[in-house]
C-alpha positions as CSV (number, residue, x, y, z in Angstrom):
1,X,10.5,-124.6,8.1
2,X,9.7,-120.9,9.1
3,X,6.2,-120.5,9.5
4,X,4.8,-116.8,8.0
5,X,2.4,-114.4,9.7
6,X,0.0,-113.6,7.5
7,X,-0.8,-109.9,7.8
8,X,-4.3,-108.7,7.1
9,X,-6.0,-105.6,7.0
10,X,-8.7,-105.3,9.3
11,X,-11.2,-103.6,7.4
12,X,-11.9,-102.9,3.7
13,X,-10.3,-99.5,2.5
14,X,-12.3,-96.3,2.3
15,X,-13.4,-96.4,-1.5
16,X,-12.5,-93.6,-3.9
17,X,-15.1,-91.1,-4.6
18,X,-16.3,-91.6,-0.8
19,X,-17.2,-88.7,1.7
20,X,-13.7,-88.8,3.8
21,X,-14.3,-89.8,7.7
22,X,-14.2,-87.2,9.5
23,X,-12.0,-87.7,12.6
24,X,-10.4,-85.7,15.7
25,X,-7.0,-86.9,17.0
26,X,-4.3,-85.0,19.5
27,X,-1.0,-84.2,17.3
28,X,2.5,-84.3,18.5
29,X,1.7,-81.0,20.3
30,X,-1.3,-82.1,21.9
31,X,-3.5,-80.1,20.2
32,X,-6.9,-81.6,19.0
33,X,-7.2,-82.0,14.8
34,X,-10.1,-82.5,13.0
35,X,-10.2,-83.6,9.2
36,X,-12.8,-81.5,8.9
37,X,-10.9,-77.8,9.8
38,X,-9.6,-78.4,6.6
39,X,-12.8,-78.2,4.5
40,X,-11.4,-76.1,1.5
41,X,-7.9,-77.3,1.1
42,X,-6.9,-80.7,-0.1
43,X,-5.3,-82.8,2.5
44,X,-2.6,-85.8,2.3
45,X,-3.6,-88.0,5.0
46,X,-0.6,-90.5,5.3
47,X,-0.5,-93.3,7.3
48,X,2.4,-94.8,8.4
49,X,3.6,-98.1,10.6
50,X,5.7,-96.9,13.5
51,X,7.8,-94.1,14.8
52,X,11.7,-93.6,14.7
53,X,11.7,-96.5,11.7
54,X,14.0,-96.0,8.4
55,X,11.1,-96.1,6.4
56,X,8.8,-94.0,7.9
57,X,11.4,-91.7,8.8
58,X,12.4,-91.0,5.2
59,X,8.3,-91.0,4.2
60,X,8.2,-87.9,7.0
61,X,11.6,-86.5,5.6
62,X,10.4,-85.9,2.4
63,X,6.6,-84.9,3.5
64,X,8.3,-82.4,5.6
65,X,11.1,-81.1,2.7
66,X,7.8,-80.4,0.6
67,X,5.8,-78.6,3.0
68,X,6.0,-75.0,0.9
69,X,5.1,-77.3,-2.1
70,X,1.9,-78.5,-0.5
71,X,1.1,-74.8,1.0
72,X,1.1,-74.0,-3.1
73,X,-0.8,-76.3,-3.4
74,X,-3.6,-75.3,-0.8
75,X,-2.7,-78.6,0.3
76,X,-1.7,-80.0,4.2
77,X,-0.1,-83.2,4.7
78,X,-1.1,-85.0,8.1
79,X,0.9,-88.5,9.3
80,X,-1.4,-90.8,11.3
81,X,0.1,-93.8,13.4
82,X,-0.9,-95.7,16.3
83,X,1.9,-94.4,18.4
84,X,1.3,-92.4,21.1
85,X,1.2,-88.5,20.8
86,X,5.0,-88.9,23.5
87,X,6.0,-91.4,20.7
88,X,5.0,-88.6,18.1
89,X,6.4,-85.6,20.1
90,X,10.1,-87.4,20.4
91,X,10.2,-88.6,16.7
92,X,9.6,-85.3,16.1
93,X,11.9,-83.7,18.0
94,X,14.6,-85.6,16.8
95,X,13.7,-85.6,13.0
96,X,13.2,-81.9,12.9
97,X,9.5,-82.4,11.9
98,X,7.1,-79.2,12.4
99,X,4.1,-80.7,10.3
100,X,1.4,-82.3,12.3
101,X,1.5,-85.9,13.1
102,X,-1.6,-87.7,14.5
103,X,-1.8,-90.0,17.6
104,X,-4.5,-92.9,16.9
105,X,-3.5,-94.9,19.6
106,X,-7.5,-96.7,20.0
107,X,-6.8,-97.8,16.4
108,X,-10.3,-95.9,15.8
109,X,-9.4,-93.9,12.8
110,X,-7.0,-96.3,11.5
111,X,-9.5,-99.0,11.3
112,X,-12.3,-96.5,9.7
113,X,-10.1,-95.7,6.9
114,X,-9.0,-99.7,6.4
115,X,-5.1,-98.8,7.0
116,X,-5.0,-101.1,10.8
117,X,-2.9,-104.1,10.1
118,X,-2.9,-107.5,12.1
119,X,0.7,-108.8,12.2
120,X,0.0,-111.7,15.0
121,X,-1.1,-110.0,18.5
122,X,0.3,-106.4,16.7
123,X,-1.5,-104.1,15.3
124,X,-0.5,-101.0,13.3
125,X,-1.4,-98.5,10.5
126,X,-0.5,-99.7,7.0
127,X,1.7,-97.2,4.5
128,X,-1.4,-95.7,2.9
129,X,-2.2,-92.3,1.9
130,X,-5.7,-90.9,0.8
131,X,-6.1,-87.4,-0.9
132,X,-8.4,-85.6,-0.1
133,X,-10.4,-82.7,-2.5
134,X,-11.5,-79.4,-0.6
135,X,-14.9,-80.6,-0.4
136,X,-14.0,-84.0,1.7
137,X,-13.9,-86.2,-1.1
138,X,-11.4,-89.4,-1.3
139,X,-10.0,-88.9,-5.1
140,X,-7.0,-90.7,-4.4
141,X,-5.9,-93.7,-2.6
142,X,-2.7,-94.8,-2.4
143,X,-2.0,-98.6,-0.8
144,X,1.5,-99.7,-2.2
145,X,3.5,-96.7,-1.4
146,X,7.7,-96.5,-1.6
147,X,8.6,-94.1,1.3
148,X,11.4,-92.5,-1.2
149,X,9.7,-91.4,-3.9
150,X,5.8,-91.1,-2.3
151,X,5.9,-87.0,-1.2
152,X,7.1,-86.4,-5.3
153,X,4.3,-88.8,-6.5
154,X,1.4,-87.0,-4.4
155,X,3.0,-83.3,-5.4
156,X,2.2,-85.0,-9.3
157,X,-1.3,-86.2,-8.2
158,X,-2.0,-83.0,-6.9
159,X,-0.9,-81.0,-9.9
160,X,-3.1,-83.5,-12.1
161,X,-6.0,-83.6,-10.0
162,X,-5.7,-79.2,-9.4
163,X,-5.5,-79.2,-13.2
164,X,-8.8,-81.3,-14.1
């Protein structure tokens, strides 16, 4: 009989309605992002599992096909992983990504937002997304996301939540 790890979150999910984290973290470039250079636009902050996988490949794919979509939107969509910012820099490179793609390699952020999973001895960010308003408030929380279809589902949370 196989014998299942049990994954677990870490830490309890930032709740909606909360005041967003505020965070700095070195993109695939190596420049230094803050959440909080955004204030005024809405952000998508995504977080994925691992770099160079099929379905976190597809999830950035289709962030990065919508990127004029987003700029309509006064929206930015930022990945966050675990990987390093080399990890982030090659996966990049070959995918043809331009958007920005955070490095959380001390699991610091990852854990603050509740997205750092425990599979055994690994640890990496769940496939969660959080919007973000322009003022830095969490308005929508995402935690069982399809990497196909997720980009088109937060473009149509965007429009609702724009519209309100």
């Amino acid at each position: 009989m196989r014998a299942w790890v049990q994954r677990k979150l870490e830490q309890p999910i930032v709740e909606l309605g909360a005041k967003a984290p505020d965070f700095t973290l070195p993109s695939q470039d190596g420049s230094k992002i803050s959440l909080s250079q955004f204030k005024g636009k809405w952000v998508v902050l995504y977080f994925y599992p691992k770099d160079m996988t099929s379905g976190c490949t597809i999830e950035a794919h289709n962030f990065q096909r919508d990127q004029q979509q987003y700029q309509d939107k006064n929206a930015v969509a930022l990945g966050v992983s675990v990987d390093s910012v080399d990890s982030h820099k090659q996966f990049c490179t070959k995918e043809g990504l331009n958007f920005k793609l955070l490095s959380d390699s001390d699991h610091r952020v990852t854990e603050e937002y509740g997205s750092l999973t425990n599979l055994g001895v690994v640890k990496f960010a769940a496939r969660h997304t959080f919007i973000i308003d322009p003022q830095g408030k969490i308005v929508k929380v995402y935690t069982d996301v399809s990497p196909n279809q997720h980009s088109q589902e937060v473009l149509a949370e965007l429009t609702e939540l724009q519209a309100k």
